[in-house]
C-alpha positions as a LaTeX table, in Angstrom:
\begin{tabular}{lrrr}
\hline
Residue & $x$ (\AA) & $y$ (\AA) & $z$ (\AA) \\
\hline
Unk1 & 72.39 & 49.45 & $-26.28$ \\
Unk2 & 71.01 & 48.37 & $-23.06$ \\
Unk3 & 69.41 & 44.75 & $-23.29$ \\
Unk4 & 65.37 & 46.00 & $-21.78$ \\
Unk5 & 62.18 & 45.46 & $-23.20$ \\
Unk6 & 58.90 & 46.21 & $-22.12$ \\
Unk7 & 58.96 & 43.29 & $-19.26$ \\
Unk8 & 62.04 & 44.63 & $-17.80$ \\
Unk9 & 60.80 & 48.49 & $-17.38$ \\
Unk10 & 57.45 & 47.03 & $-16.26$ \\
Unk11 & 59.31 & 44.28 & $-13.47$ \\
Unk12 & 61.27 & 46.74 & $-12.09$ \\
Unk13 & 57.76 & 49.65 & $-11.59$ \\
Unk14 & 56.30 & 46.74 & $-10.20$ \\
Unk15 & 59.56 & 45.75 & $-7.89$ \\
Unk16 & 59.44 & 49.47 & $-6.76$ \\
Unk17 & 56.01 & 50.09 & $-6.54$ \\
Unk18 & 55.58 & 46.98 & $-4.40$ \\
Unk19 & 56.30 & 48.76 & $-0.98$ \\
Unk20 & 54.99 & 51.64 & $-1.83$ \\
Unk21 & 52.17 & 52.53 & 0.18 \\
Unk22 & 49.08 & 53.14 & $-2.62$ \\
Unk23 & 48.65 & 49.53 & $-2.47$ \\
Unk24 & 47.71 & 49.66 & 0.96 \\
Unk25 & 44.78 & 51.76 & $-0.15$ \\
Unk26 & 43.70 & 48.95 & $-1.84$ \\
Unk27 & 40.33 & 50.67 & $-2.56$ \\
Unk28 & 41.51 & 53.26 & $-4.87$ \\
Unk29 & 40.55 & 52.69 & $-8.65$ \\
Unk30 & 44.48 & 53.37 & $-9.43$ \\
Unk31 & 45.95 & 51.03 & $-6.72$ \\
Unk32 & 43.80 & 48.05 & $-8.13$ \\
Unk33 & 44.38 & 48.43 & $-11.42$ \\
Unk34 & 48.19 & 48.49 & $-10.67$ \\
Unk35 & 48.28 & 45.76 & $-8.72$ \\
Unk36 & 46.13 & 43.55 & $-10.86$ \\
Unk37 & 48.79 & 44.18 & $-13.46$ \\
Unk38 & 51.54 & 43.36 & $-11.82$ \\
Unk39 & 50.15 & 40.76 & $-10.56$ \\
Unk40 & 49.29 & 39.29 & $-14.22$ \\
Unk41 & 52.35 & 40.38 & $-15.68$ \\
Unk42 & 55.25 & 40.72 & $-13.19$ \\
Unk43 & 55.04 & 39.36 & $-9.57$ \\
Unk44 & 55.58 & 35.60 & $-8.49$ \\
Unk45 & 52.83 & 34.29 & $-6.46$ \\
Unk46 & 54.93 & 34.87 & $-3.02$ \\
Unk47 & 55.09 & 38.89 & $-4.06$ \\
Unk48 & 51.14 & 38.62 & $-4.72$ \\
Unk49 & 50.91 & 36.79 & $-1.32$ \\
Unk50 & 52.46 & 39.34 & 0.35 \\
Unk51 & 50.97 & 42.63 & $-1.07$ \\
Unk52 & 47.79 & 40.98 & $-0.43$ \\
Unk53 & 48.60 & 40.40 & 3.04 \\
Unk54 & 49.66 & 43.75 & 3.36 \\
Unk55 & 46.59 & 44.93 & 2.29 \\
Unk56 & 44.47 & 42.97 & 4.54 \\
Unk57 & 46.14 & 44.66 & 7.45 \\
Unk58 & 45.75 & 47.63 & 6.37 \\
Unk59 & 42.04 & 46.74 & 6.47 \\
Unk60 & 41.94 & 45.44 & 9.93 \\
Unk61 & 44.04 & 48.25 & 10.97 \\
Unk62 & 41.38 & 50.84 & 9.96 \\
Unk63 & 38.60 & 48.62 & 11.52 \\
Unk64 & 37.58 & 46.66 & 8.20 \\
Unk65 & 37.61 & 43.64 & 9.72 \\
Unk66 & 35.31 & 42.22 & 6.55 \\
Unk67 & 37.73 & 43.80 & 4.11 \\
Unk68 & 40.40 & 42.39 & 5.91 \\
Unk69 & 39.09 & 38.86 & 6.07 \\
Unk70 & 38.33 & 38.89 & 2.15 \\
Unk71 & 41.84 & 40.24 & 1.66 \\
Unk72 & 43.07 & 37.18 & 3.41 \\
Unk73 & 40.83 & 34.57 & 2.01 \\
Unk74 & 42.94 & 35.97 & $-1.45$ \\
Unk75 & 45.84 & 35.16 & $-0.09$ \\
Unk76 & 45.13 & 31.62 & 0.31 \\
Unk77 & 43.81 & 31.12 & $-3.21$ \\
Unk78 & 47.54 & 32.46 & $-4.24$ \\
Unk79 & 48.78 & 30.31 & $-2.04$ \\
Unk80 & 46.88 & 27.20 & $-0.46$ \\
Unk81 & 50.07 & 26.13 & 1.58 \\
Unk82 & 49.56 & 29.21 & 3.97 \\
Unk83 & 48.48 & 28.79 & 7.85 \\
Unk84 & 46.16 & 31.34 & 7.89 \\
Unk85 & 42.64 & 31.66 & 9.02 \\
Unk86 & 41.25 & 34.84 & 7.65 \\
Unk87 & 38.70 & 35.13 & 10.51 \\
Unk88 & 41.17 & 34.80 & 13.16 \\
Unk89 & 43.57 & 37.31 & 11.50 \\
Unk90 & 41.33 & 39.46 & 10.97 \\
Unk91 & 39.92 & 40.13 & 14.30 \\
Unk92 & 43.35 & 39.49 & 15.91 \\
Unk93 & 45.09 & 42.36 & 14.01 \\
Unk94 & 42.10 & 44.75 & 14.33 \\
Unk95 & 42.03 & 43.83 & 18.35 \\
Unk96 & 45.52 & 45.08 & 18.36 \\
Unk97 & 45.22 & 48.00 & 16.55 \\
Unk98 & 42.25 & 49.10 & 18.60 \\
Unk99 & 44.45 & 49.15 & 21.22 \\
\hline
\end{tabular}
């Protein structure tokens, strides 16, 4: 028999999901519930960094420059050893993509 349980089948959706590009949409009922259970169950705090990150410039990228900055200001409660300031990302990233 193959040694999985329920944490394996649900670590590796996660794992794949992870990249995949409904959790930029991070407004969709579907993508938050997803990613609030991997997040519980299956991601270190480095993956939740960084799918939060995504999301935030996904925000900025579309203009949601508020969205954007709340995204980021997650980030740093996940983790507070970051350099970011969530204002200055923000408007930096949606600057850029105005471009």
């Amino acid at each position: 028999m193959w040694p999985l349980n329920w944490q394996t089948w649900l670590d590796t959706a996660c794992n794949i999901l992870r990249s995949h590009q409904v959790f930029l949409q991070s407004d969709t009922e579907s993508a938050e519930a997803t990613v609030e259970t991997c997040s519980d169950s299956a991601w270190s705090d480095m993956e939740k960094a960084k799918v939060l990150v995504k999301q935030g410039q996904a925000e900025a990228r579309e203009g949601n420059v508020k969205e954007a900055v709340d995204k980021f200001q997650q980030v740093l409660k996940v983790d507070s050893n970051l350099e970011l300031d969530p204002e200055s990302e923000a408007k930096r990233l949606e600057e850029y993509f105005s471009k």
